[in-house]
TORKE-96161 format. One line per field, with one value per residue: x negated, y, z of N, C-alpha, C, CB in turn; residue number from 0. Coordinates in Angstrom, 2 decimals, decimal comma. Last residue first. Glycine has a CB too. Layout:
<pts>
n.c1 X_...
n.c2 Y_...
n.c3 Z_...
ca.c1 X_...
ca.c2 Y_...
ca.c3 Z_...
c.c1 X_...
c.c2 Y_...
c.c3 Z_...
cb.c1 X_...
cb.c2 Y_...
cb.c3 Z_...
keke NUM_...
</pts>
This chain:
<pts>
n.c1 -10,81_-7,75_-4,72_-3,05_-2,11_-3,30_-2,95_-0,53_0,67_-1,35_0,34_2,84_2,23_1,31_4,17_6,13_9,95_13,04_15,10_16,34_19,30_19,20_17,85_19,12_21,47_20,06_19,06_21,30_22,86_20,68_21,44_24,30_25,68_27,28_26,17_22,92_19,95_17,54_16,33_14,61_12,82_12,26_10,94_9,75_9,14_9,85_12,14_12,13_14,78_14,69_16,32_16,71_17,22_19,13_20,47_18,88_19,67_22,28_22,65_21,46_23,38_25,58_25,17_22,81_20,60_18,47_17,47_17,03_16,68_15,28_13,31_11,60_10,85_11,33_11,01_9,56_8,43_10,11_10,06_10,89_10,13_12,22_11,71_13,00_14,86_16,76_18,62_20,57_18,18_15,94_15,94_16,53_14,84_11,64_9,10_6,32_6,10_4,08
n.c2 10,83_11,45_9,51_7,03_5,83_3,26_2,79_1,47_0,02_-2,26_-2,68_-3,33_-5,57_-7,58_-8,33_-7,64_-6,00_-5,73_-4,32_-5,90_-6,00_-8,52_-7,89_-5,95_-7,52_-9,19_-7,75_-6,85_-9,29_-9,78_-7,52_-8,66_-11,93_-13,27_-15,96_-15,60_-15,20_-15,54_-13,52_-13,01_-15,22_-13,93_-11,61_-10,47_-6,98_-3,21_-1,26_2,53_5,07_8,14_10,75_11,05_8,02_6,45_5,02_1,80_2,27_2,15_-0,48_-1,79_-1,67_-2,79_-5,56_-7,24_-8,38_-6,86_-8,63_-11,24_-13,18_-16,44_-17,90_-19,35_-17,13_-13,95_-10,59_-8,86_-7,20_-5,50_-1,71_0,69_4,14_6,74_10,26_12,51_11,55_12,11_10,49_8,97_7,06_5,98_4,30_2,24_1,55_3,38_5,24_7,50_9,94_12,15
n.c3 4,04_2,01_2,70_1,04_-0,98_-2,02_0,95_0,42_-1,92_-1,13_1,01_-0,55_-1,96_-0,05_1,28_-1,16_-0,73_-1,51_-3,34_-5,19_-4,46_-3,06_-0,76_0,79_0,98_2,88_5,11_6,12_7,40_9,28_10,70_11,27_11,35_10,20_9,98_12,31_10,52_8,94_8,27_9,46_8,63_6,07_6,11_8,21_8,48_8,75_6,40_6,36_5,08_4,63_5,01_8,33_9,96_11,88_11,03_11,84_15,02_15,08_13,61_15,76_18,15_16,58_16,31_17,26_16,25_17,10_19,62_17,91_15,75_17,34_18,29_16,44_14,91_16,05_16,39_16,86_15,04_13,43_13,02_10,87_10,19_9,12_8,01_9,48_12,09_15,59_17,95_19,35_20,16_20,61_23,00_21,73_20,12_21,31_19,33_18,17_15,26_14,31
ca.c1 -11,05_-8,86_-5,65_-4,29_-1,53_-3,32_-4,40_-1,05_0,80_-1,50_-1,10_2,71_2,17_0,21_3,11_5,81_8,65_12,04_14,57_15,37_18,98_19,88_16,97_17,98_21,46_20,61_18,39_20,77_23,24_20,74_20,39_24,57_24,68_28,15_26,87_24,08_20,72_18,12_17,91_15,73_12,69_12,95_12,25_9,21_9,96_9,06_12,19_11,57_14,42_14,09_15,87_17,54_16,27_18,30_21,15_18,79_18,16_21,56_23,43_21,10_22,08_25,70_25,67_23,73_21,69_19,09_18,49_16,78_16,39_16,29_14,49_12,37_12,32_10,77_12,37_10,34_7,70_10,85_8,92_11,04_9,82_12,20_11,33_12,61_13,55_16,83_17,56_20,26_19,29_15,87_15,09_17,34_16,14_11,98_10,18_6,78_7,25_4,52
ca.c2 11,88_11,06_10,84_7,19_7,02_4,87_2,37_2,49_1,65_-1,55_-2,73_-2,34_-4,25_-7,10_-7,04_-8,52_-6,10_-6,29_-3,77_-5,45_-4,36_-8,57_-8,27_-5,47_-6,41_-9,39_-7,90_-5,53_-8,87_-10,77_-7,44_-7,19_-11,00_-11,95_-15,16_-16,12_-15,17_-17,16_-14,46_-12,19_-15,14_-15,96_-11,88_-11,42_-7,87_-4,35_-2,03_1,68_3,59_6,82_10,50_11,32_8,89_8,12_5,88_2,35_2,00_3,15_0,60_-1,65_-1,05_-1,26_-4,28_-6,43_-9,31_-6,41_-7,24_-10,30_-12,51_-15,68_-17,26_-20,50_-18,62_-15,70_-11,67_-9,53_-7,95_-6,65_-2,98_-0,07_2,90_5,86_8,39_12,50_11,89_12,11_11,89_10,89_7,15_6,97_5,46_2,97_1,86_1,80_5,62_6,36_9,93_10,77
ca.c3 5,67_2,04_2,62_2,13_-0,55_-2,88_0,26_1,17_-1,80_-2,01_1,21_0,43_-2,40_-0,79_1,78_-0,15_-1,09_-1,21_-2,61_-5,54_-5,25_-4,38_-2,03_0,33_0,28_1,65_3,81_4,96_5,69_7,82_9,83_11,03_11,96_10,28_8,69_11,97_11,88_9,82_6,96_9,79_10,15_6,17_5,81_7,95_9,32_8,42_7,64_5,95_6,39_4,20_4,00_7,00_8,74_11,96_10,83_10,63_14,13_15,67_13,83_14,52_18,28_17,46_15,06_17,83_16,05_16,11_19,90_19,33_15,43_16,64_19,28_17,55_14,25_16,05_15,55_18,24_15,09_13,85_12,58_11,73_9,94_10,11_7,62_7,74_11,34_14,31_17,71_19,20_20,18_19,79_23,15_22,76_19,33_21,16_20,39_18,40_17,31_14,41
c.c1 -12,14_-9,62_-6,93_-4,84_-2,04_-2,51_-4,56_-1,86_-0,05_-0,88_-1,19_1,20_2,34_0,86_1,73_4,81_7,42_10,62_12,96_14,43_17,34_19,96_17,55_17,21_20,24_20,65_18,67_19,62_22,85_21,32_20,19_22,64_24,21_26,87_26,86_24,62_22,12_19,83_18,36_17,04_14,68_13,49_12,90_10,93_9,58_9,19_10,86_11,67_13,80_14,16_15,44_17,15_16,83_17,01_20,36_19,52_18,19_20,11_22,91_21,97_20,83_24,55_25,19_24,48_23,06_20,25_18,76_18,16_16,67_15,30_15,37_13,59_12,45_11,75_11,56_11,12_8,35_9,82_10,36_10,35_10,32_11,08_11,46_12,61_13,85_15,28_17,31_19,63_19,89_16,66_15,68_17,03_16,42_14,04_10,55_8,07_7,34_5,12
c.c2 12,62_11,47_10,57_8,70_7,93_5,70_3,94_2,55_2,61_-0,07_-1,67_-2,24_-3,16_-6,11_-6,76_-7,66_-7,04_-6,05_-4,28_-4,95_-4,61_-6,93_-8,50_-6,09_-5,72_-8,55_-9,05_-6,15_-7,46_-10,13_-8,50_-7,34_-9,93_-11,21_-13,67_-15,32_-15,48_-16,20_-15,40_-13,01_-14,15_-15,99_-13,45_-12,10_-9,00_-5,37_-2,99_0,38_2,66_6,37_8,89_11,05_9,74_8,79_7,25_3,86_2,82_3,26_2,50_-0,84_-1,57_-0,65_-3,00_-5,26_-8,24_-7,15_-6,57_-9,05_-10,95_-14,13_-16,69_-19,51_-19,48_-16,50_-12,31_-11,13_-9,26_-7,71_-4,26_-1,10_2,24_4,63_7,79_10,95_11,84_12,32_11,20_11,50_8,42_7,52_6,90_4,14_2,78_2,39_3,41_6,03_7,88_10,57
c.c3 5,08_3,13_2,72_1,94_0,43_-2,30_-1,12_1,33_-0,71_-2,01_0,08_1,10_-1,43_-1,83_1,15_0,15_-0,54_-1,58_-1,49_-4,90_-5,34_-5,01_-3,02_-0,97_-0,26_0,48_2,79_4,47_4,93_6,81_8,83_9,69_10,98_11,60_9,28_10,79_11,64_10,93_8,20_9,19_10,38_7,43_5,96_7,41_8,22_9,18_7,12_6,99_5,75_5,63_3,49_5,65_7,93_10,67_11,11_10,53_12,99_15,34_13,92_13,85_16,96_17,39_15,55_16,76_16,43_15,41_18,06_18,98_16,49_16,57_18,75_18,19_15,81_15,64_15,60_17,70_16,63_14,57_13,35_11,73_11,44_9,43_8,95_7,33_9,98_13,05_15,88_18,41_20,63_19,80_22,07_22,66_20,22_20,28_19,93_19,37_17,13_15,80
cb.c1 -11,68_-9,33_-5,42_-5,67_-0,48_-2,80_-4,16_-0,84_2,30_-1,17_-1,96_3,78_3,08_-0,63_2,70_5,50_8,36_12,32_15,71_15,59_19,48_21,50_16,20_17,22_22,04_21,63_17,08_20,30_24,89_21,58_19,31_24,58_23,47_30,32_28,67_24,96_20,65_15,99_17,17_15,52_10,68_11,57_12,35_8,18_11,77_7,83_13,85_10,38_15,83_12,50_14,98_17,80_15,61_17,25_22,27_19,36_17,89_21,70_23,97_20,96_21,59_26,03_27,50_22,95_21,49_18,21_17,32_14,66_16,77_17,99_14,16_11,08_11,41_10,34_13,24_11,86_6,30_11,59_6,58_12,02_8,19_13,86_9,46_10,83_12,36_17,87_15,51_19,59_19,62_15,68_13,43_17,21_17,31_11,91_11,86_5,74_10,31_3,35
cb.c2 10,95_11,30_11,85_5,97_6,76_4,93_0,19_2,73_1,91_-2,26_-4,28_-2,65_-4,10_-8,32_-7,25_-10,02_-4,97_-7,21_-3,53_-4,90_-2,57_-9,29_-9,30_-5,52_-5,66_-9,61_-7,98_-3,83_-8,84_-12,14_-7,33_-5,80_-11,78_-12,33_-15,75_-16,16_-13,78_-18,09_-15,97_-10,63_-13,84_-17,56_-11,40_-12,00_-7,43_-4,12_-2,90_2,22_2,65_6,80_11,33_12,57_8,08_8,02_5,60_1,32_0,38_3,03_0,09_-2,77_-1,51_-1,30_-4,05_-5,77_-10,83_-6,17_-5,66_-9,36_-12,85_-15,64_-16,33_-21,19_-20,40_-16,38_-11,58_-8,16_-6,99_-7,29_-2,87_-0,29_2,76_5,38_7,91_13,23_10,95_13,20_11,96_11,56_6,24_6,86_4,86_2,61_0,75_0,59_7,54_5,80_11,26_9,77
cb.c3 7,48_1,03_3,64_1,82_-0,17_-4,46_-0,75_1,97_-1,44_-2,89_1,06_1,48_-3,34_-1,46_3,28_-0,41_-0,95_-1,43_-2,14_-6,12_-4,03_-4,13_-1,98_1,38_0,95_1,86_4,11_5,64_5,55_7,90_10,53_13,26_12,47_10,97_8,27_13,12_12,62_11,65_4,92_9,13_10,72_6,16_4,45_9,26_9,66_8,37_8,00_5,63_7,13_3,41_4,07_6,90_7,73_13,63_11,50_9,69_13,52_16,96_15,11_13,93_19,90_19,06_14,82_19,01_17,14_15,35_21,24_19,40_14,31_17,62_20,20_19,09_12,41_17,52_14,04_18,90_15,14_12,56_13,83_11,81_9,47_10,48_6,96_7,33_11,62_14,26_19,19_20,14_20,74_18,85_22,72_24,09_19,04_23,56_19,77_18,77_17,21_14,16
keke 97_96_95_94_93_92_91_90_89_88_87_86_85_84_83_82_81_80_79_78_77_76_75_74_73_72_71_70_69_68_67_66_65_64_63_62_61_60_59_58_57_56_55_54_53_52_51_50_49_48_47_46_45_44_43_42_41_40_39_38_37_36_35_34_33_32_31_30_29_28_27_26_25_24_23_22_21_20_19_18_17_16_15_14_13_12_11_10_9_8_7_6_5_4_3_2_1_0
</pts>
């Protein structure tokens, strides 16, 4: 597991990105992923899976042509949404056992 911040990652490359948004507040907006470039650079390093976690009402607020409002558009007109009592749930049955 490689914890790293966008900057940080920038280069480097994984099997699963999880991203968290825990920065995005309805009073301040939605921060440094308002930036195409350095979302951009977020989502492009998994090769396989980008998981994003984030408080979707909080990310929808950012302006039309802010870069993360329109992947979770996209995210919920494919379905892609989830609320977090199933993701509890997947990880719970995915849990190794100690």
């Amino acid at each position: 597991v490689l914890v790293h911040t966008v900057d940080g990652f920038q280069g480097g490359e994984r099997d699963i990105i999880i991203m968290s948004f825990v920065r995005a507040s309805a009073q301040r907006g939605v921060g440094f992923v308002a930036d195409a470039r350095r979302l951009n650079v977020a989502v492009t390093r998994g090769r396989h899976s980008v998981i994003m976690l984030g408080h979707c009402a909080t990310l929808l607020r950012g302006d039309e042509d802010c870069s993360v409002r329109g992947l979770v558009v996209d995210a919920q007109e494919r379905s892609r949404v989830k609320p977090v009592a199933e993701l509890e749930a997947w990880l719970t049955e995915t849990a190794p056992v100690a």
